[in-house]
C-alpha positions as CSV (number, residue, x, y, z in Angstrom):
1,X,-111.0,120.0,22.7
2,X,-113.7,117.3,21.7
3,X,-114.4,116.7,18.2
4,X,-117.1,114.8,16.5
5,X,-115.4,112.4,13.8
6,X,-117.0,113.1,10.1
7,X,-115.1,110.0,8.7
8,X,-113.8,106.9,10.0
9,X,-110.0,107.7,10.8
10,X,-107.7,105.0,11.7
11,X,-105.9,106.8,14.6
12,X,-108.8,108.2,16.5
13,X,-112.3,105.9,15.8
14,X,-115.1,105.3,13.8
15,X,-117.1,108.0,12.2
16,X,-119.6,109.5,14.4
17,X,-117.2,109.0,18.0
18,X,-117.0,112.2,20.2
19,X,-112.4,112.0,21.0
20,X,-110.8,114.4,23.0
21,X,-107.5,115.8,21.1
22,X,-105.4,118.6,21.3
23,X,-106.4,122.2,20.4
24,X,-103.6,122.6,17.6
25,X,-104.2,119.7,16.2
26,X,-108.3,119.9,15.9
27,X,-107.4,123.4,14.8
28,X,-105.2,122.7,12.3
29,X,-105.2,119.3,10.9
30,X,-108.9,117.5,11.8
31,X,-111.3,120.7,11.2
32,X,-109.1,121.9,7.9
33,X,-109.3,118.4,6.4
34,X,-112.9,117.8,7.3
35,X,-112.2,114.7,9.2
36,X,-113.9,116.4,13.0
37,X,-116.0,119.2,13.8
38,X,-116.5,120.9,16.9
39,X,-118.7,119.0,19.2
40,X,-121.7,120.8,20.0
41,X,-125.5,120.2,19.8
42,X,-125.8,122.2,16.1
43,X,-123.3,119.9,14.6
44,X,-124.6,116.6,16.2
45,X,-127.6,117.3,14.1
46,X,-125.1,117.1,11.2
47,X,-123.5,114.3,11.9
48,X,-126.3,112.2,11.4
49,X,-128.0,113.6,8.3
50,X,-123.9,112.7,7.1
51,X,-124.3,109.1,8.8
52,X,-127.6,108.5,7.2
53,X,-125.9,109.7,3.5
54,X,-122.3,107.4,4.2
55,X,-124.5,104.7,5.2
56,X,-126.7,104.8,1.6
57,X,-123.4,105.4,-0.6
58,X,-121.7,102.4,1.1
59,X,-124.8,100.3,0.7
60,X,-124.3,101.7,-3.1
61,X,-121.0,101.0,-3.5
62,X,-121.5,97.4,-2.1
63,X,-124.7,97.0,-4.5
64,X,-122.5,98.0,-7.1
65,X,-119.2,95.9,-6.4
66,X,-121.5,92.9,-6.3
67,X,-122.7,93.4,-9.2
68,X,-119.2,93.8,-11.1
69,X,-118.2,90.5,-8.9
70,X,-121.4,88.4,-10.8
71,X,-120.2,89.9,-14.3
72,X,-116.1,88.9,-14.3
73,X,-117.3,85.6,-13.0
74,X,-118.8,85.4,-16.6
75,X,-115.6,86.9,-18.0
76,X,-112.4,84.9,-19.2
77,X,-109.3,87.0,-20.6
78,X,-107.0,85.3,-23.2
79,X,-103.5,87.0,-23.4
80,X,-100.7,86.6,-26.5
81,X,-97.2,86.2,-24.9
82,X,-94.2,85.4,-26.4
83,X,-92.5,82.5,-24.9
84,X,-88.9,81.4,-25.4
85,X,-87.7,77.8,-24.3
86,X,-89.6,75.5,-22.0
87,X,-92.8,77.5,-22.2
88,X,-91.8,80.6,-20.2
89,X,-92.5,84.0,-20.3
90,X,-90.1,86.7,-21.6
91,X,-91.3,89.1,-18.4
92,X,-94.0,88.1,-16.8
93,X,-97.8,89.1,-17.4
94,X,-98.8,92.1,-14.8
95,X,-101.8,93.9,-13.9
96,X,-101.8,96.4,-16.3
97,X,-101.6,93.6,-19.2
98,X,-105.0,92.3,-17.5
99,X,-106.7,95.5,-16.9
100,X,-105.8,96.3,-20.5
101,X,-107.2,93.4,-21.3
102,X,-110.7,93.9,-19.2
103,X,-111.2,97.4,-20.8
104,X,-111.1,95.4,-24.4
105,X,-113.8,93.1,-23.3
106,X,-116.0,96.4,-21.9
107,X,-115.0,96.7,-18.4
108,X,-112.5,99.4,-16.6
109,X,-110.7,98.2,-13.8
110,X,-108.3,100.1,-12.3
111,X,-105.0,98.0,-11.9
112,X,-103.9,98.6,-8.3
113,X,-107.3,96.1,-7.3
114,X,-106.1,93.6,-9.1
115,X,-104.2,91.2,-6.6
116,X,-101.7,89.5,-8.2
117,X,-100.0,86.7,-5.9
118,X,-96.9,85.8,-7.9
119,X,-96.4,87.5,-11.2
120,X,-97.3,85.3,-13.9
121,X,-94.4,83.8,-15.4
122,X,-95.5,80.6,-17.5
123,X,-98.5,79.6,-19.7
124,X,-101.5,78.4,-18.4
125,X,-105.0,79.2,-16.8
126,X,-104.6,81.4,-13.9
127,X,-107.6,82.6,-11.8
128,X,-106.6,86.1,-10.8
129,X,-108.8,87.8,-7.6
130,X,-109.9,91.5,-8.0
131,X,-110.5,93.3,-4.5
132,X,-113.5,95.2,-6.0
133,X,-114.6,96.3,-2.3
134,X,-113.7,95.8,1.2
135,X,-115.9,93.0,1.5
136,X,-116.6,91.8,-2.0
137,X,-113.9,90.3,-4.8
138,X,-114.4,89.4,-8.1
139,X,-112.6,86.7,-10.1
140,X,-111.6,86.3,-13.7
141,X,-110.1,83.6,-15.4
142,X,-106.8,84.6,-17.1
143,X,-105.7,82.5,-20.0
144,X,-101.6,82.6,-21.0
145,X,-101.2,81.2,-24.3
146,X,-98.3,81.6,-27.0
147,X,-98.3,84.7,-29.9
């Protein structure tokens, strides 16, 4: 059966590709789950009024991401930990401490974007990447100071 792809899916191609799959499993996985439709000429038509609308909410989304990117540049967090000997950390900071941290200052970001290398374990200034969009990352400037 041919199916036209609604949706870029990582196992079959990019979202507008015409892939020939089995009957059961256009039937009851693809179609279902609105990843494929049927390929004929009616729903050709629909595939590209849906291109045209993925197309302007990515271009969004980018727009959008960029824009967050340009405002934690500006941004510096300061965290309170309490350290024992030789300046370390009891724990370590994590990504929840800095998203918490970010929603103070005004901004919510979610904390499974925020990319943490090596957990934070000592004091310092740390510059901490946050995957805002597949092409675009923001960067804030984390501070570790004592309680």
């Amino acid at each position: 059966m041919k199916i036209i792809l609604r949706q870029d899916y990582e196992k079959l191609g990019k979202i507008g590709d015409v892939v020939e799959v089995k009957d059961g499993y256009a039937r009851n996985y693809l179609i279902p789950r609105k990843i494929g439709f049927l390929a004929n000429a009616g729903n050709l038509r629909k595939l590209d009024e849906e291109k045209k609308q993925h197309t302007t909410n990515q271009t969004r989304a980018l727009q959008h991401a960029k824009k967050m990117a340009s405002e934690l540049e500006k941004i510096s967090v300061t965290l309170k930990v309490k350290v024992g000997e030789d300046e370390k950390l009891f724990g370590s900071v994590t990504s929840q401490m800095i998203a918490d941290a970010l929603i103070e200052k005004g901004l919510t970001i979610d904390k499974r974007i925020i990319e943490l290398d090596e957990p934070i374990k000592a004091l310092g200034i740390y510059t901490v990447n946050i995957k805002l969009h597949t092409d675009v990352a923001g960067k804030v400037k984390i501070w570790v100071v004592r309680e």
